[in-house]
C-alpha positions as CSV (number, residue, x, y, z in Angstrom):
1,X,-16.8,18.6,-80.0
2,X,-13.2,17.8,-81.0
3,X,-12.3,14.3,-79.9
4,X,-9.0,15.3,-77.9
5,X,-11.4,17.3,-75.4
6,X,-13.5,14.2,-74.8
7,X,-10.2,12.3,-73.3
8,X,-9.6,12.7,-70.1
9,X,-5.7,12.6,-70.2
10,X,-6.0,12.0,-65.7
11,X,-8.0,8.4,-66.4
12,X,-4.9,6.3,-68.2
13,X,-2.7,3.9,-66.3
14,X,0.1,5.2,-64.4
15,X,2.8,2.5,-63.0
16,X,4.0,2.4,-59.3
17,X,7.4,3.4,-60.5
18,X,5.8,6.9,-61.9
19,X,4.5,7.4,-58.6
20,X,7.1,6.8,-56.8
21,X,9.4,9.4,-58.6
22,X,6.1,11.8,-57.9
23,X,6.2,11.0,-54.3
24,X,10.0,11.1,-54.0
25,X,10.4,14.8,-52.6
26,X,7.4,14.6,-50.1
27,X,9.2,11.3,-48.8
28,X,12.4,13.0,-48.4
29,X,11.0,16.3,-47.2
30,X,9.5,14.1,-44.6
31,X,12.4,11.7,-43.5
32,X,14.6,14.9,-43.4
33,X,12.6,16.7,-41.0
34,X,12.4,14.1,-38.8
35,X,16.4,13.3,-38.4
36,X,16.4,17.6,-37.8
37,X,14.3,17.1,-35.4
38,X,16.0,13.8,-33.2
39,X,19.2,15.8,-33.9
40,X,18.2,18.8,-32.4
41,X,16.4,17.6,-29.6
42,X,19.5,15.3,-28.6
43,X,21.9,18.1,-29.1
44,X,19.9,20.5,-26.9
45,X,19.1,17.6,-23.9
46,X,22.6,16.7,-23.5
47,X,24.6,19.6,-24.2
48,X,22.4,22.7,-23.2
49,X,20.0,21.3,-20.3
50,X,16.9,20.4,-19.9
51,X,14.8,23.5,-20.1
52,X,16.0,24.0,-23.6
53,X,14.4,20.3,-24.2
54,X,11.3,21.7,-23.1
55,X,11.1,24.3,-24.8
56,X,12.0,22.5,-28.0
57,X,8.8,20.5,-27.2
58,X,6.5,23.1,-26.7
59,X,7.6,25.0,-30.1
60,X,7.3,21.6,-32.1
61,X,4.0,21.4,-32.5
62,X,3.5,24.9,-34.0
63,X,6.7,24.0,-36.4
64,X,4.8,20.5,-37.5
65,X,1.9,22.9,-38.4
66,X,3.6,25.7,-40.4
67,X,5.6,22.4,-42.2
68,X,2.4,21.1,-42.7
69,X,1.0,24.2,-44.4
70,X,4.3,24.4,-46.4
71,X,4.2,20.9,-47.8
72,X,0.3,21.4,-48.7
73,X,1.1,24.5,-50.8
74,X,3.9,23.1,-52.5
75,X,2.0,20.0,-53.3
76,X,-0.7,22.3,-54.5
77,X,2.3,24.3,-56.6
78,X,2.9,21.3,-58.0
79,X,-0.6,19.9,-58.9
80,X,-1.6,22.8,-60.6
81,X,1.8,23.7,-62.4
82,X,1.1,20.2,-63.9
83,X,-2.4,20.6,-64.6
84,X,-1.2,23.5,-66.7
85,X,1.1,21.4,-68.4
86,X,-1.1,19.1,-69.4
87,X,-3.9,21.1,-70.6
């Protein structure tokens, strides 16, 4: 075997600073659908009335999950996009 398929290019050092720039999106994704969410909620509990509040809070949960499935396939995306690059 060739020597360049015996290092495994995953096992060197990478610096906080690389994975910060990695996490970056994820963070921001994140932070960003949290303010959407304060900011809708406030809007609809003072300006529409409170059954709009409620039902915000019943459809959250089912939004948390379909953002949850989103961010897991685009980490995946990622993930294997560089995998691909790599190899």
């Amino acid at each position: 075997m060739s020597e360049t398929r015996d290092i495994n290019k995953l096992s060197r050092d990478f610096s906080w600073w690389g994975l910060l720039i990695f996490a970056l999106p994820s963070i921001g994704l994140n932070v960003w659908l949290g303010i959407y969410q304060m900011i809708d909620t406030a809007i609809s509990s003072s300006l529409i009335n409170t059954n709009a509040l409620a039902a915000i809070d019943v459809c959250y949960p089912v939004l948390s999950i379909e953002e949850g499935i989103a961010a897991m396939l685009g980490a995946g995306a990622c993930a294997h996009a560089l995998l691909r690059h790599l190899y």
